[in-house]
C-alpha positions in Angstrom: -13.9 -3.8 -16.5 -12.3 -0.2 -16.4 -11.8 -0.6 -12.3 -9.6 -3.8 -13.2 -6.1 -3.4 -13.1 -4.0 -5.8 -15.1 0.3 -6.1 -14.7 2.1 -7.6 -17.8 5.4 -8.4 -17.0 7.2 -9.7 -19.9 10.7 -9.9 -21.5 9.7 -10.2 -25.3 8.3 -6.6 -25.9 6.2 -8.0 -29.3 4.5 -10.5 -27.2 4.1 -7.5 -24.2 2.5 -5.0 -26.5 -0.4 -7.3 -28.2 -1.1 -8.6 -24.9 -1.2 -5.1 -23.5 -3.4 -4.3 -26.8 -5.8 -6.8 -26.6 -6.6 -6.3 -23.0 -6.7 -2.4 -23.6 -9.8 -3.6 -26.0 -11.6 -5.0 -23.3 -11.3 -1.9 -20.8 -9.0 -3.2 -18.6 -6.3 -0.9 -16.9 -3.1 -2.1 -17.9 0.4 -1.4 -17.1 3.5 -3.0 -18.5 7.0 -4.1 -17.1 9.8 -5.8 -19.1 12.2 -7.0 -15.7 11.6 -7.4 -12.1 13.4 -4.3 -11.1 10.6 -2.1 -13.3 7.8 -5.0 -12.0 8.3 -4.0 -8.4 8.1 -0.6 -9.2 4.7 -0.8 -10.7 3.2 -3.4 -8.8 3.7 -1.1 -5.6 2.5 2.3 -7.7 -0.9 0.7 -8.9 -1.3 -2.1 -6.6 -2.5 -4.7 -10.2 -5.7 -7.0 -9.7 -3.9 -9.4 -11.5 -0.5 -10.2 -12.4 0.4 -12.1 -15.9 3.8 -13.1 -15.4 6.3 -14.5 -17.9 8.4 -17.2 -16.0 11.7 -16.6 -17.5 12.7 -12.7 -17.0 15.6 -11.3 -17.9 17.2 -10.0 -14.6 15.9 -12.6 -12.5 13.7 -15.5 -11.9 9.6 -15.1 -12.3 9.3 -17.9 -10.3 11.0 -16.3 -7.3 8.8 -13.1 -7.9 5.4 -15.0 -8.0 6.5 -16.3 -4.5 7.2 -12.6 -3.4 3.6 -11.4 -5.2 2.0 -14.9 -3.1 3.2 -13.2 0.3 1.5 -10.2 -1.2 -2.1 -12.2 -0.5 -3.7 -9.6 -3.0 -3.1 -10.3 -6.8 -3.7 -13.2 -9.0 -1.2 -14.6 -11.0 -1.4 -16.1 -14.5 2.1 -17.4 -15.7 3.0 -17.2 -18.6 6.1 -19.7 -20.1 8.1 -21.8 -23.1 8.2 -24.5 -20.3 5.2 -27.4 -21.0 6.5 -29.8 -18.8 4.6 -31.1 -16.1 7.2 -30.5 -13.4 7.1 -27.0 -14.9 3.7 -26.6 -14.4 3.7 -27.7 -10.9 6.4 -25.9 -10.0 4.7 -22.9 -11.5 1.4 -23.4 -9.5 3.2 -24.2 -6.0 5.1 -21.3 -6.4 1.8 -19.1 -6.2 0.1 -19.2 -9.5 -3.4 -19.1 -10.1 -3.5 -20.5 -13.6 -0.4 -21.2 -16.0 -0.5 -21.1 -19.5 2.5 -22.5 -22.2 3.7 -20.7 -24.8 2.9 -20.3 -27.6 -1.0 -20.3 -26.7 -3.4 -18.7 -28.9 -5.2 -14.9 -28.0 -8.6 -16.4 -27.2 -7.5 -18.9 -24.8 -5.6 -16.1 -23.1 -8.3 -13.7 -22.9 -10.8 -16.4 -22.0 -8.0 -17.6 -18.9 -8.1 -13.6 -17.7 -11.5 -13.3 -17.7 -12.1 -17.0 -15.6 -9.5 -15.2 -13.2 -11.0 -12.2 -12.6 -14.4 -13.5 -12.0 -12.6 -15.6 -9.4 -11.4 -12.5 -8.1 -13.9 -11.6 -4.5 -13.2 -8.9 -2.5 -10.4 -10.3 0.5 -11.3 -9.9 3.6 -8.6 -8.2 5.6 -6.1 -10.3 7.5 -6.5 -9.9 11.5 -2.9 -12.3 12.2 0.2 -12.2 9.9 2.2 -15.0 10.2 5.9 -15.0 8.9 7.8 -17.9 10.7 9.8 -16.4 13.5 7.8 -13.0 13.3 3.9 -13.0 13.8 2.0 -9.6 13.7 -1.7 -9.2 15.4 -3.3 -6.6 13.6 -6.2 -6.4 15.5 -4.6 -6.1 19.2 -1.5 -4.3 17.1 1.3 -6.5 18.6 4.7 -8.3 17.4 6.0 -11.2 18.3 9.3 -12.3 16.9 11.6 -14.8 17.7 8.8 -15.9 20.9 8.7 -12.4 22.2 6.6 -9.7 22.7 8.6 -6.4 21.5 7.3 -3.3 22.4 6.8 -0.9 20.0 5.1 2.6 19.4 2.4 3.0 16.9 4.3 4.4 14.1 7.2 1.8 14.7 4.4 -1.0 14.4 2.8 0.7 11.0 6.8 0.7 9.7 7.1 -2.6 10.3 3.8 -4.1 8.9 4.3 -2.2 5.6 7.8 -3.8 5.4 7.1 -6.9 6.4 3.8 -7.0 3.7 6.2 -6.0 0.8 7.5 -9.4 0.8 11.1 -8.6 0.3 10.6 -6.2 -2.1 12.1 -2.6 -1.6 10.7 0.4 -0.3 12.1 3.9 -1.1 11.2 6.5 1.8 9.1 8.2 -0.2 6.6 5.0 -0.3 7.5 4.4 3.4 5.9 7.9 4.2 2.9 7.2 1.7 1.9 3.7 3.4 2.9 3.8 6.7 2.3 7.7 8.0 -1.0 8.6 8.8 -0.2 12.4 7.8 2.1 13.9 5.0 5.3 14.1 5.9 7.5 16.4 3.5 10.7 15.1 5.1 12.1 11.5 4.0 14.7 11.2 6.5 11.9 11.0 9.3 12.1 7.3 8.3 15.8 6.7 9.1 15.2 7.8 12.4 12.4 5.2 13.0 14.2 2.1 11.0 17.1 2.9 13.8 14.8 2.8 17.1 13.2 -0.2 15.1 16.4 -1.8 14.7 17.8 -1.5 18.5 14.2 -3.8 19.5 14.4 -6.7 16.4 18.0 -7.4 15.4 20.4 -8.8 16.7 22.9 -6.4 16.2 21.2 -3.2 15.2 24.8 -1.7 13.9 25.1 -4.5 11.4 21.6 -5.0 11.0 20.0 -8.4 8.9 16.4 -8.1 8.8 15.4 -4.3 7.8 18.4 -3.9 5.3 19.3 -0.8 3.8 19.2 -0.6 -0.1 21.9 2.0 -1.3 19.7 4.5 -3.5 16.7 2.9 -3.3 15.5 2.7 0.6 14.8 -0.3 2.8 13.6 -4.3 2.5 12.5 -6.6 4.9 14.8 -9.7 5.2 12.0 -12.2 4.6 14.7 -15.4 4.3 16.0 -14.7 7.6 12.5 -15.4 9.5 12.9 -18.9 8.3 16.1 -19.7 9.7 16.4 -20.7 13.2 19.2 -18.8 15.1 20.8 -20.7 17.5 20.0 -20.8 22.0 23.4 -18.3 22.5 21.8 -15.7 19.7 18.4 -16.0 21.4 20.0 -15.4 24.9 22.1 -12.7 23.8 18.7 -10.9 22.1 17.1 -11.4 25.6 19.6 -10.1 27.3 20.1 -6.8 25.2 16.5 -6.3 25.2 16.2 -7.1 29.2 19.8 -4.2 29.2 17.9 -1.7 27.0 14.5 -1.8 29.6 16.7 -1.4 32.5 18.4 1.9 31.2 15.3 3.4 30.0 14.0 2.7 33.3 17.4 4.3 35.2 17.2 6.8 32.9 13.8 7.9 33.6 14.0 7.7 37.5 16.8 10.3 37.1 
């Protein structure tokens, strides 16, 4: 069990520690997280088999997050929560959980509910097609489509985007940008502000007031996942068409010069 890797992410650090302990004892790798700023954090640094989440966190909602880990397609999820009811529970299980389990619970039923999981657990077979409403990526024939269009982009623009796009939402600081999306070290982090801007001029709208790949003061950059659900409206598409169609034509001037 020593090749499993196990996230806790739990407010109550009592209940986080004899979890921690007891699953230590069964030679799992385990790493600990007591909000969803510190949760992020680790689940990009160790990348968790499986994720035993406590619903009710105290910067923010687990039930959000477990949507966020869902997108992930990789870990398992076992929720942990006070709430018993069965609209709870539901809730709980649409939002992306694998199994849910009320508090209090006893340790043996807990252990026994992480060892049904992992045995669950099969090795995924890669995606070839990520879909993400108004933005599809091909990963086999390594093209985008957003909004209905084709956009042409270079290889290290497409890798950039992928990785954002498969965090979910969740922000990336350059440093992790350079370690999952370059396919060489690259010892200067500002190499990724100059791709985010080209990447900007061919998927926003407006790339000087740009809504999908945000910029995260201190932190780095997030893919705008709630904005791929929302349909923009005919004049935003037209004007998108039109800048793109603008952009072409003065790449192509400029290279006849």
């Amino acid at each position: 069990m020593g090749s499993v890797c196990i996230e806790i992410i739990e407010g109550n650090p009592h209940l986080r520690s004899l979890l921690g302990w007891h699953l230590q004892q069964l030679e799992y790798r385990v790493h600990q997280a007591a909000s969803i700023y510190q949760a992020r954090e680790v689940f990009l640094s160790h990348q968790p088999t499986l994720v035993i989440l406590d619903a009710d966190l105290p910067d923010g909602d687990g039930i959000e997050f477990c949507r966020c880990l869902h997108r992930q397609q990789q870990p398992l999820v076992l929720m942990l929560s006070a709430r018993n009811s069965e609209a709870d529970i539901v809730t709980g299980l649409k939002a992306g959980a694998d199994d849910y389990l009320s508090k209090p619970f006893g340790m043996q039923e807990f252990l026994a509910r992480v060892e049904a999981l992992i045995r669950r657990k099969r090795t995924p077979t890669a995606p070839a097609y990520l879909d993400y409403g108004t933005l599809q990526i091909d990963l086999v024939q390594r093209r985008v489509r957003f909004q209905g269009e084709f956009i042409d982009l270079t290889p290290q623009e497409f890798s950039l985007l992928y990785v954002l796009a498969q965090a979910g939402g969740i922000p990336l600081s350059r440093s992790e940008l350079l370690r999952r999306a370059w396919p060489d070290a690259i010892d200067n982090p500002r190499t990724i502000d100059t791709h985010v801007l080209s990447l900007r001029k061919k998927v926003e709208l407006d790339p000087r007031q740009p809504n999908l790949i945000q910029t995260i003061r201190n932190v780095g950059y997030r893919f705008n996942m709630e904005i791929l659900n929302t349909n923009i409206s005919q004049s935003q598409t037209t004007k998108l068409a039109r800048e793109r169609f603008n952009n072409q034509r003065s790449t192509l001037s400029s290279s006849q010069v």
